[in-house]
VEXBA-658978 format. One record per residue (C-alpha): z negated, x, y negated; residue in three letters. Coordinates in steps of 0.05 Angstrom, whole numbers, padded with zeros to 5 digits, always signed. Each point is the difference from the previous one (the first is absolute). Example, Ala and Ser with C-alpha at 12.3 -4.5 7.8 and 13.67 -1.06 7.14 Angstrom:
BEGIN
-00156+00246+00090ALA+00013+00027-00069SER
//
This chain:
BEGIN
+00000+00000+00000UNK-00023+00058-00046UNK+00070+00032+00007UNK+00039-00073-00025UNK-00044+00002-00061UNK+00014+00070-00021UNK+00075-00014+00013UNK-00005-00056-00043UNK-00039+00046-00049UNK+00055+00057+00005UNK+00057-00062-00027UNK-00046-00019-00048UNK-00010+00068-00030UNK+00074+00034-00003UNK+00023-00071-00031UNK-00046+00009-00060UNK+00006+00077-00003UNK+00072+00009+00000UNK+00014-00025-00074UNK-00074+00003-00021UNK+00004+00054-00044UNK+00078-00004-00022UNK-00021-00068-00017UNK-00053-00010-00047UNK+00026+00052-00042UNK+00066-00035-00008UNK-00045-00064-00011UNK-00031+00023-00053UNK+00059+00012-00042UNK+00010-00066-00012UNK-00062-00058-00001UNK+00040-00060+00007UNK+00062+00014+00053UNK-00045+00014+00059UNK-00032-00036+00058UNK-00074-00011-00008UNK-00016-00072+00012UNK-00071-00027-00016UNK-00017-00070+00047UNK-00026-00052-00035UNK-00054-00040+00023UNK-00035-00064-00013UNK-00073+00024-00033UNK-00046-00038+00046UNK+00046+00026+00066UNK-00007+00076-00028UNK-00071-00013-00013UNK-00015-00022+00078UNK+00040+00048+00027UNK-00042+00062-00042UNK-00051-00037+00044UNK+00033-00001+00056UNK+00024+00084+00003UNK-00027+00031-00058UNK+00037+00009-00067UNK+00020+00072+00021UNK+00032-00029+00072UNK+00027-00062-00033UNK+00044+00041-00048UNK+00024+00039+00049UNK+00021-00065+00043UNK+00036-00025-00060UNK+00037+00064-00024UNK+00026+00005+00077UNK+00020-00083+00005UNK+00051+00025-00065UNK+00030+00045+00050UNK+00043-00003+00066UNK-00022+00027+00063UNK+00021+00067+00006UNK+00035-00008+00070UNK+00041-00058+00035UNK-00026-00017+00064UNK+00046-00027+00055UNK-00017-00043+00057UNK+00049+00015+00057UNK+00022-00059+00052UNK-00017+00033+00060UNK+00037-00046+00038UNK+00058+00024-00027UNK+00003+00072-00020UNK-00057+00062-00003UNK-00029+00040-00063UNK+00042+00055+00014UNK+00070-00040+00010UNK-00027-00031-00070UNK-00014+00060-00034UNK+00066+00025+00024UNK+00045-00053-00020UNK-00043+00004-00076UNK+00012+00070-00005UNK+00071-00014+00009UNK+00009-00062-00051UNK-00041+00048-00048UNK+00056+00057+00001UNK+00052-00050-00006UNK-00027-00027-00060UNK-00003+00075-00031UNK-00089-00004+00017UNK-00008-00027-00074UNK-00054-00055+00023UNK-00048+00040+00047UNK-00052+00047-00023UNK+00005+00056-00037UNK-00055+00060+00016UNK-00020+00072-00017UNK+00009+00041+00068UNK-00058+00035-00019UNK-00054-00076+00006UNK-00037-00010+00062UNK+00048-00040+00025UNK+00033+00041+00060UNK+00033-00009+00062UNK-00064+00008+00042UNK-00031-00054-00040UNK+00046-00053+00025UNK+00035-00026+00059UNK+00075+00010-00021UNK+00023+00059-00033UNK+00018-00011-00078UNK+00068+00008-00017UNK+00019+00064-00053UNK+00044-00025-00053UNK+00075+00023-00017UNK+00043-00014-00059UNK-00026-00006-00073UNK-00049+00057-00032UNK-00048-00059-00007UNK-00006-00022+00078UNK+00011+00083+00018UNK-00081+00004-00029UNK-00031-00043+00044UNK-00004-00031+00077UNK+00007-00071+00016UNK-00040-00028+00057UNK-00007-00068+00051UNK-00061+00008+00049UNK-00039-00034+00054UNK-00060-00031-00017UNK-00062+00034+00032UNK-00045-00042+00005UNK-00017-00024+00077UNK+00046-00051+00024UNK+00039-00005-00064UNK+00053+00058+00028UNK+00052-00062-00006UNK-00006-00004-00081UNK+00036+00054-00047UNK-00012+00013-00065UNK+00056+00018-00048UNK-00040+00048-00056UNK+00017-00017-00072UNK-00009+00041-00069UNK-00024-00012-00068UNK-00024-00014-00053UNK+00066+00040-00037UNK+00010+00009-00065UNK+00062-00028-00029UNK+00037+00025-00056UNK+00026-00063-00043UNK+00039+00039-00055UNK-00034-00030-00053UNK-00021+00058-00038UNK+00083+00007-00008UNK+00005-00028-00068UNK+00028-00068+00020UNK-00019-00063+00025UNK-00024-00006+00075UNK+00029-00056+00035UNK-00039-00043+00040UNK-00014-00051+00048UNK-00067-00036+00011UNK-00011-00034+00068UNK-00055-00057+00015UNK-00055+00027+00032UNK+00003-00025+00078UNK+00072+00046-00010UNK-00034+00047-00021UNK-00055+00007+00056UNK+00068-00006+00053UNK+00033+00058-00042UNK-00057+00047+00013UNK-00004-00020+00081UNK+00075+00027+00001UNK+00043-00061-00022UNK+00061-00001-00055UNK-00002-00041-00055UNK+00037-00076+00017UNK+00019-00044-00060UNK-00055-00055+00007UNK-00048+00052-00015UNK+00024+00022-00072UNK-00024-00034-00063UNK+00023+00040-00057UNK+00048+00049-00014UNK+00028+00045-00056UNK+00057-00008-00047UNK+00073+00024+00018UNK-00016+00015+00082UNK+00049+00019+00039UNK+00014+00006+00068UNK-00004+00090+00019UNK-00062-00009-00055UNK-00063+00043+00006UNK-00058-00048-00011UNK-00072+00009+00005UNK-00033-00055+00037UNK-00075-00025-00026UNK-00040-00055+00020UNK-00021-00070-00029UNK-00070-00012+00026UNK-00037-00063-00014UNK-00046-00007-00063UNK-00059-00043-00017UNK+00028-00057-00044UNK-00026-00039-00067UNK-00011-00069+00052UNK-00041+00049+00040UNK+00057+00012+00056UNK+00034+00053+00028UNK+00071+00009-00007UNK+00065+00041-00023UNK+00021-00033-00064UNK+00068+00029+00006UNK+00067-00045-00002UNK+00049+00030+00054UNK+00062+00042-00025UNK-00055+00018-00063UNK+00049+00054-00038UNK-00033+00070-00011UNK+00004+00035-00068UNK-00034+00063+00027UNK-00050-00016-00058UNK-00087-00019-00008UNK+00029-00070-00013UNK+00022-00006+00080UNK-00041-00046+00047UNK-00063+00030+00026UNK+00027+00076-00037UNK-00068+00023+00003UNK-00028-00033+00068UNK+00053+00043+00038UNK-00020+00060-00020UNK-00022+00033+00067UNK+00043-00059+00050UNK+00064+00042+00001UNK+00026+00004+00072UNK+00064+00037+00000UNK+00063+00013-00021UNK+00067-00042+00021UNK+00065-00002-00005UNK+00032-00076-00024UNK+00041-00031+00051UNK+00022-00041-00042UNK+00001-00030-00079UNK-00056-00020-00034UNK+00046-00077-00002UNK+00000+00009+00069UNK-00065+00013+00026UNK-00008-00073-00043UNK+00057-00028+00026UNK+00005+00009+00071UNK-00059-00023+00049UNK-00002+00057+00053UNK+00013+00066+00018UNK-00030+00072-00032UNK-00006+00010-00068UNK-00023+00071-00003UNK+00011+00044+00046UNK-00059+00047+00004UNK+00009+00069-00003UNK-00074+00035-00021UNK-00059-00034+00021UNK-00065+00009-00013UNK-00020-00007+00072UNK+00049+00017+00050UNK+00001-00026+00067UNK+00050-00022+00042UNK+00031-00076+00012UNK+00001-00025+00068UNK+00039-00068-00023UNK+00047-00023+00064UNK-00009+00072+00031UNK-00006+00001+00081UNK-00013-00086-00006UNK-00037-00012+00073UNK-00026+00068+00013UNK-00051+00018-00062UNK-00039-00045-00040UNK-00032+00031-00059UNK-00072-00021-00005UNK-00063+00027-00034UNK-00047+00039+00051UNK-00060-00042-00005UNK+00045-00062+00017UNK+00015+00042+00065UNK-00066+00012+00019UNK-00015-00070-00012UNK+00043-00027+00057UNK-00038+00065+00039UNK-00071-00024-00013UNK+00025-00069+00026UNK+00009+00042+00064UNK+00049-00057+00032UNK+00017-00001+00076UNK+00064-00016+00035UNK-00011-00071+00025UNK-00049-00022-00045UNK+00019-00066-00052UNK-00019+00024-00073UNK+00004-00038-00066UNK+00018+00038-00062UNK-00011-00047-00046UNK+00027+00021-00068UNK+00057+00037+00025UNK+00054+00017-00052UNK+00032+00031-00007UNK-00003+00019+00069UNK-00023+00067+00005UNK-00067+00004+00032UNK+00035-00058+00042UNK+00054+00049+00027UNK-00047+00055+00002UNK-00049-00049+00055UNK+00055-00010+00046UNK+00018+00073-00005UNK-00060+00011+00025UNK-00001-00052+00056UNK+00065+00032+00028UNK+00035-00072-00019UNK-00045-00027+00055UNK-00034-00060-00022UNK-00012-00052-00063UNK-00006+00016-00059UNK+00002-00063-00048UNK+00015+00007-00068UNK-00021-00040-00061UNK+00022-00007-00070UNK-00001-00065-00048UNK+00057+00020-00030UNK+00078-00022+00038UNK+00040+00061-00024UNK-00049+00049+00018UNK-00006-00025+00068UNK+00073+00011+00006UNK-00013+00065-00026UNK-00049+00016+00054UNK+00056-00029+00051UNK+00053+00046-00030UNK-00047+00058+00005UNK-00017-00005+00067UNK+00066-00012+00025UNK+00018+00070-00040UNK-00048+00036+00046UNK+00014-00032+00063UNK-00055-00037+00008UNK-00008-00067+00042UNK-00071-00010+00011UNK-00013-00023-00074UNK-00002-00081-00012UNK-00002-00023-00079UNK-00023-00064-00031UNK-00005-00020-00063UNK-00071-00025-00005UNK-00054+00002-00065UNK-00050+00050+00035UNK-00065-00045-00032UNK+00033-00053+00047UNK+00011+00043+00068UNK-00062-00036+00039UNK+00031-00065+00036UNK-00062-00045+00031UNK+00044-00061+00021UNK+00052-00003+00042UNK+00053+00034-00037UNK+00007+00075+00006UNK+00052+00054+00002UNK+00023-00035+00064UNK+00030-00042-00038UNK+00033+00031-00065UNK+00066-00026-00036UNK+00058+00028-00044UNK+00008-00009-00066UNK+00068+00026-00035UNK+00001+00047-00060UNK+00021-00064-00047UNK-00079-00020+00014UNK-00022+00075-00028UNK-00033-00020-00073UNK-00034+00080+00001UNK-00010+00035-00069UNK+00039+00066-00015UNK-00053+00052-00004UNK+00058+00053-00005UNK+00009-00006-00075UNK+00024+00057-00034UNK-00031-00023-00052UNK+00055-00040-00045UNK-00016-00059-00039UNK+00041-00048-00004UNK+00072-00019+00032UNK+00065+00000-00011UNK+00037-00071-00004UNK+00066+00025+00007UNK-00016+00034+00068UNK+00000-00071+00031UNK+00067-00015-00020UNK+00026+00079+00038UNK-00025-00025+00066UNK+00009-00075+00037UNK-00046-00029-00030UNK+00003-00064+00061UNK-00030+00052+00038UNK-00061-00015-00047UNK-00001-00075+00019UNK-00047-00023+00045UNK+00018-00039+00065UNK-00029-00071-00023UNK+00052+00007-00057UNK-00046+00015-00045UNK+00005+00071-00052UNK-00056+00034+00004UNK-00057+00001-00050UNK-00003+00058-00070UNK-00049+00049+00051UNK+00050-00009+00051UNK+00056+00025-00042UNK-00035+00055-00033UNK-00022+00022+00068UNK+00068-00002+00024UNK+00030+00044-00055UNK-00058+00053+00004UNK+00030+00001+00075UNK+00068+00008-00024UNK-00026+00062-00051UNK-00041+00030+00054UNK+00053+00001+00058UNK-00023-00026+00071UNK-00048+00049+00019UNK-00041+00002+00069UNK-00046-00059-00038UNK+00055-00037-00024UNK+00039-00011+00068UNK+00047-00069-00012UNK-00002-00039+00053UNK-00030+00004+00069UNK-00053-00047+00042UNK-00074+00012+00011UNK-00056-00037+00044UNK-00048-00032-00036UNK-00065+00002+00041UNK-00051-00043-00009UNK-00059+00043+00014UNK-00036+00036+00064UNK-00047-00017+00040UNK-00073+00033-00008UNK-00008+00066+00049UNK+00072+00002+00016UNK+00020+00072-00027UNK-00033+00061+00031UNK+00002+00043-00057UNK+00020-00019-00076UNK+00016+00037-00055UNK-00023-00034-00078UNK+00040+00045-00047UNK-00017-00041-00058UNK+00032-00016-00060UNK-00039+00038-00054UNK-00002+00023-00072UNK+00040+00055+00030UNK-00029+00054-00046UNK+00004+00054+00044UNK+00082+00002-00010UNK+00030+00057-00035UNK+00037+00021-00048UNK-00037-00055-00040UNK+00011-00002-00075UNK-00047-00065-00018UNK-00052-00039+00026UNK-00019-00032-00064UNK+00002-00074+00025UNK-00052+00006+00061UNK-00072-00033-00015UNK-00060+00002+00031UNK+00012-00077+00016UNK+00067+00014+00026UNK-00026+00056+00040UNK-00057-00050+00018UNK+00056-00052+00009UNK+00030+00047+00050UNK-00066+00016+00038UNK-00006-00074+00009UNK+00068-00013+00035UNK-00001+00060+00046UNK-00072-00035+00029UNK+00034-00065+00016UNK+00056+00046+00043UNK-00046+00034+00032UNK-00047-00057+00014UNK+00071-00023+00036UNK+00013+00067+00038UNK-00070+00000+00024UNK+00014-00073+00036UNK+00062+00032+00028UNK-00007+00063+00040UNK-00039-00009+00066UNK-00073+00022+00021UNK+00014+00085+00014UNK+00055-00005-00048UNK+00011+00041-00061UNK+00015-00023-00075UNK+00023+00062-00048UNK-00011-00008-00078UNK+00044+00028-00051UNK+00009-00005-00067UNK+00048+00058-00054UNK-00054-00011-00050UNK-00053+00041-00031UNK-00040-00062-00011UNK-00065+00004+00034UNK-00009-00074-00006UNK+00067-00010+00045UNK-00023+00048+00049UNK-00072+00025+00006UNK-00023-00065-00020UNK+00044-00040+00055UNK-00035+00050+00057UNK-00064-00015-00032UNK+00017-00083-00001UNK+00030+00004+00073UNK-00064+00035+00032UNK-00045-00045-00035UNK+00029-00060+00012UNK+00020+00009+00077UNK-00057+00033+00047UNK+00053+00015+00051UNK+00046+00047-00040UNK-00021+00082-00003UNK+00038+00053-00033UNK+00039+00043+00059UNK+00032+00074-00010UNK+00067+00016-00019UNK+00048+00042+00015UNK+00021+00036-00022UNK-00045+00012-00047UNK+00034+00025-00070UNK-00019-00042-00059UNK-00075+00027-00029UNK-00059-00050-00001UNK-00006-00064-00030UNK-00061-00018-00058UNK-00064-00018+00016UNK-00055-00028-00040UNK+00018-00057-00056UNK+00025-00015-00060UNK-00026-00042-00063UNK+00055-00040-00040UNK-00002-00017-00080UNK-00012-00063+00022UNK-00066+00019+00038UNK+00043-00023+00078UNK-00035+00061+00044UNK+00060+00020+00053UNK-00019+00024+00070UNK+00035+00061+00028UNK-00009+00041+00060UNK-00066+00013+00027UNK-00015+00077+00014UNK+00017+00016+00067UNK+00068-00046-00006UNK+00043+00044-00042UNK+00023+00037+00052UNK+00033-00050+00033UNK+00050-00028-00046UNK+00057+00050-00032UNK+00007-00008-00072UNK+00066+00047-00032UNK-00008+00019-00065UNK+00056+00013-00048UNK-00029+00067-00031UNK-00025+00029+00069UNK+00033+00062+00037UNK+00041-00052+00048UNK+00036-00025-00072UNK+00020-00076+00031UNK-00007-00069-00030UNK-00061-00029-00011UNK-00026-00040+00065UNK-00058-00019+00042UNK+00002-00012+00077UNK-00057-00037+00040UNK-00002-00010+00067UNK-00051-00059+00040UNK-00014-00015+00070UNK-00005-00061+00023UNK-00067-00017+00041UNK-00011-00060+00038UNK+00010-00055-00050UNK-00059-00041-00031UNK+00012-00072+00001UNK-00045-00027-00064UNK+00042+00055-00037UNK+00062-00017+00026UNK-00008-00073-00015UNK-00023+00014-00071UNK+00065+00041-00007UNK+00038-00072+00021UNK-00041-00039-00043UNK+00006+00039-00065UNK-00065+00022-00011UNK-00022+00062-00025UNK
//
C-alpha cells in the first residue's frame, strides 16, 4: 500500500515542480493575465467548515478544488482488453497526435521508470517535447493493476502578448466551460458569452472566465448578455473580476458573428493551457472508461461477487455500475436506478460499450425503491422517450434562446403525440438540446422499464452513491450559492435513501455509502444517523484502504443545531479523499455497513415513517 501512495506522491510532485519556478516568475510580470482563482464561499458555509478542518486545512482544500487533478486515471474493461494492451494502444494515439496532450516532465523528477509499471516514453520532435519524458503507468496500489493513470502538467505560464503595445483579443467563456477547459476539453460555441471586436477566424485570443457574482436582489449570477462586444477597456463586463481566471490561449475557429450565429461546433481551438492534460473524448469507446480513483475504489469496498443480485441505486452515469459487473466477471445482477429516462439510457449505452450483459436499468425515484404490496420489479413497464419531462442539468450556462433556431430544424418533431405543442419549458428545453448537441445524457429516443419498486431484503449488497452537494469536484471555480440549509436540505434527502437501502439489502448483506462532497453533514453525519438509528448495522473494513480517516467529534452551527460525527475508534473505517492530500483526487467519502440480523421494531418504524 505504502508503495501506491508514494507513486501517487512522485506524480504529484514532478507535476508541480516542472514549471514551478519558470512560472511564477513569468506570473509576476503581469498581475492580471494569470491563473490564480480565489473560491468563493457562502460566509456561514466557510465559517463551519473552519470548524470542521481548521482554517489552515480549509484553505488548502479550497486553493486545490480551483485546480485539476494532476493525473487522469483510467479504468480499463478487463473484459475486453489489459493495462498493457491499453497503455500500448495510448502511447500510439499520443505519437500520432504529435504527444501535445500528455505530460510534460523534467527527466531529472522522481518520476522514473522503476517507479512505475510501464516504461515512459522519451520524446522526439520539437526543442520543447526534446526536454522532457512523457509517461502512462499502472496503478500500484493492490488490486487496482487494471487502472492507468495518464500523468498531466501544470500550472504553465502563458504568454498573452499583451505587453505588445496593442490590444489583446479575447474571448470570455461561462464558467461550467471553463472548469471542462481545464479537465482537457476545447472550447464549443454554447459555452462563449462575449467576445472582442473585429475576430477572426486564424485569431490569437486569450480565453478568461465569467464566474458568478453576488447580485443587488441578493442572487448569484453572470449579468452578462451573450455575444457582449469587448473593447479591451475597464468599461468591459466583470474587467476587474477576471483578473486571475485566465485559462489559456486559443486560436478562433471561427468569427466572432459566428461563434453567435451558429449553435455548435468549437469556437477556439486551444493551443496553451494553463493545465495540460490529455482528452480521452471517443478514444478506445468500450475498452477504458475514465473515472476518478476514489469512484474505483468505491465499487472495490462494495466487494461484489459473481452471482450475487446488487442494487446500485443512483447509478448514472453508469460508472461505478460498469465498474460492479466488472468485478462480478458479468456473472450476476446488477440493477440499476436513476429517476431520470435519458440517463438510464445512458447507463444502457454504456454498458453495452463494455460488453456487459449482467446489468438491468429502471427508471425508478430511489426515495420510492421499497415496494410493500404486490407490485415489484416483477412487474415493471416501458415508457417511451416522448414521456421523458427531465431537466437539462448540462447547461453551459446560456441564458436565454434563440427563436429562430426552431424554425432551422422540424419543428413537428416538437409536437407532442396528443396533438398538442408543447408547453414554453418544453421548448426552451428543446433548443438548449439543440445548442448542446446529443450528448451521452441527451440520447433521443430509446425505451426504458419503469419499475415500480423492490421488495424489502431482496438485494445482497447495495451501493447508495448519493446525490450530494458535490463539493468535492474539481477544478471548481464557485460555490457561492450552497447554504447551510441547502447543505442541511441535502443531509435530509440522503436519510430518506438510505432509510430505503437499509429495507433493501438482506440480513449479511452489505450497503456502501458515498458521497463527492467535503460536507461532513452529508457524510460523517449520515454514518453517525445510520448507526444510531439501526442497532443492526456496524462499520466493516475496506479495502483497499486508501482514503485517510474520517472526523470525529461534533460540530456547533450559527444556529446553535449540535451535528454528530464519528465516534473515536470509527474513523478508521470509512475512507475520506481529500482534495489537498498527497493522493490529489476529488473530494469524497466512502462508508461501508454490514448488515446484522435485522431488528423488527426498527424495521417497521423505517415503513412507518418514523424517526
Amino acid at each position: 500500500m505504502q508503495k501506491g501512495r508514494d507513486f501517487i506522491k512522485a506524480i504529484r510532485r514532478s507535476f508541480f515542480t516542472l514549471h514551478s519556478n519558470t512560472s511564477i516568475s513569468q506570473m509576476d510580470q503581469s498581475t492580471r493575465y494569470h491563473y490564480s482563482p480565489t473560491l468563493k464561499w457562502n460566509p456561514t458555509v466557510e465559517e463551519y467548515f473552519i470548524k470542521a478542518y481548521g482554517a489552515d486545512h480549509f484553505s488548502r482544500i479550497s486553493t486545490a478544488l480551483t485546480r485539476p487533478s494532476c493525473y487522469s486515471c483510467i479504468r480499463v474493461n478487463t473484459l475486453k482488453s489489459t493495462s498493457d494492451a491499453v497503455i500500448e494502444k495510448l502511447l500510439e494515439i499520443f505519437k500520432e497526435r504529435g504527444m501535445h496532450d500528455v505530460a510534460v516532465q523534467e527527466s531529472s523528477t522522481t518520476w522514473e521508470p522503476d517507479n512505475c509499471c510501464k516504461a515512459t516514453l522519451k520524446c522526439t520532435g520539437s526543442a520543447e517535447s526534446l526536454k522532457a519524458i512523457k509517461s502512462i503507468s499502472k496503478c500500484q496500489f493492490p488490486g487496482l493493476d487494471y487502472v492507468v493513470f495518464v500523468k498531466g502538467s501544470g500550472p504553465h505560464a502563458i504568454h498573452y502578448g499583451d505587453n505588445e503595445g496593442k490590444p489583446l483579443k479575447e474571448v470570455i467563456v461561462s464558467r461550467k466551460c471553463a472548469e471542462a477547459v481545464l479537465r482537457g476539453a476545447q472550447v464549443y460555441v454554447p459555452g462563449v458569452l462575449a467576445c472582442s471586436a473585429h475576430v477572426e477566424r486564424g485569431d490569437a485570443v486569450a480565453v478568461s472566465v465569467a464566474v458568478e457574482q453576488y447580485g443587488p436582489d441578493g442572487g448569484w449570477g453572470v449579468a452578462m448578455t451573450r455575444g457582449t462586444v469587448l473593447q479591451g477597456s475597464q468599461e468591459d463586463p466583470y474587467y476587474f473580476e477576471r483578473d486571475g481566471f485566465y485559462i489559456g490561449q486559443a486560436t478562433a475557429m471561427m468569427s466572432r458573428a459566428g461563434m453567435f450565429r451558429v449553435t455548435e461546433g468549437v469556437a477556439v481551438d486551444m493551443k496553451e493551457r494553463v493545465y495540460r492534460l490529455p482528452s480521452f473524448y471517443d478514444l478506445l469507446e468500450g475498452e477504458i472508461f475514465l473515472q476518478n480513483l476514489p469512484s474505483i475504489i468505491t465499487a472495490h469496498a462494495l466487494d461484489p461477487q459473481p452471482g450475487e443480485r446488487i442494487l446500485d441505486m443512483c447509478a448514472a452515469p453508469g460508472g461505478k455500475t460498469t465498474a460492479i459487473a466488472s468485478l462480478m466477471k458479468d456473472k450476476g445482477e446488477v440493477v440499476a436506478v436513476d429517476r431520470s429516462h435519458n440517463k438510464v439510457l445512458g447507463i444502457q449505452k454504456l454498458a453495452a460499450e463494455m460488453g456487459l450483459s449482467c446489468i438491468t436499468t429502471y427508471k425508478l425515484d430511489a426515495l420510492k425503491s421499497v415496494c410493500h404490496g404486490a407490485e415489484s420489479d416483477s412487474l415493471p413497464y416501458t415508457c417511451s422517450a416522448e414521456d421523458a419531462r427531465t431537466p437539462d442539468l448540462l447547461s453551459t450556462g446560456i441564458d436565454g434562446f434563440d427563436a429562430e433556431l426552431l424554425f432551422e430544424k422540424n419543428f413537428n418533431d416538437l409536437q407532442l403525440k396528443d396533438g398538442q405543442y408543447p408547453s414554453k419549458a418544453e421548448l426552451r428545453k428543446r433548443i438548449r438540446q439543440l445548442k448542446n448537441g446529443p450528448g451521452r445524457n441527451h440520447t433521443a429516443g430509446g425505451r426504458v422499464e419503469k419499475s415500480k419498486g423492490f421488495s424489502p431484503n431482496s438485494f445482497d449488497r447495495v451501493l447508495l452513491d448519493a446525490p450530494c452537494s458535490a463539493l468535492g469536484l474539481r477544478p471548481r471555480l464557485f460555490a457561492g450559492e450552497d447554504t447551510v440549509d441547502s447543505l442541511r436540505s441535502n443531509a435530509k434527502y440522503q436519510r430518506r435513501m438510505f432509510d430505503q437501502a437499509v429495507q433493501l439489502v438482506r440480513p449479511g448483506g452489505v450497503i456502501v455509502y458515498s458521497t463527492c462532497t467535503i460536507n461532513p453533514g452529508e457524510n460523517e453525519a449520515l454514518v453517525r444517523y445510520a448507526l444510531d438509528k439501526y442497532e443492526f448495522l456496524s462499520l466493516a473494513s475496506q479495502h483497499p484502504k486508501i482514503g485517510g480517516p474520517g472526523l470525529t467529534g461534533s460540530c456547533q452551527l450559527s444556529d446553535g443545531f449540535v451535528e454528530e460525527w464519528l465516534k473515536p475508534g470509527e474513523e478508521d473505517l470509512v475512507q475520506r479523499f481529500d482534495p489537498s492530500s498527497d493522493l490529489d483526487t476529488i473530494g469524497f467519502f466512502i462508508a461501508k455497513f454490514s448488515v446484522g440480523p435485522k431488528n423488527i421494531r426498527v424495521e417497521c418504524d423505517a415503513k412507518s415513517g418514523n424517526r
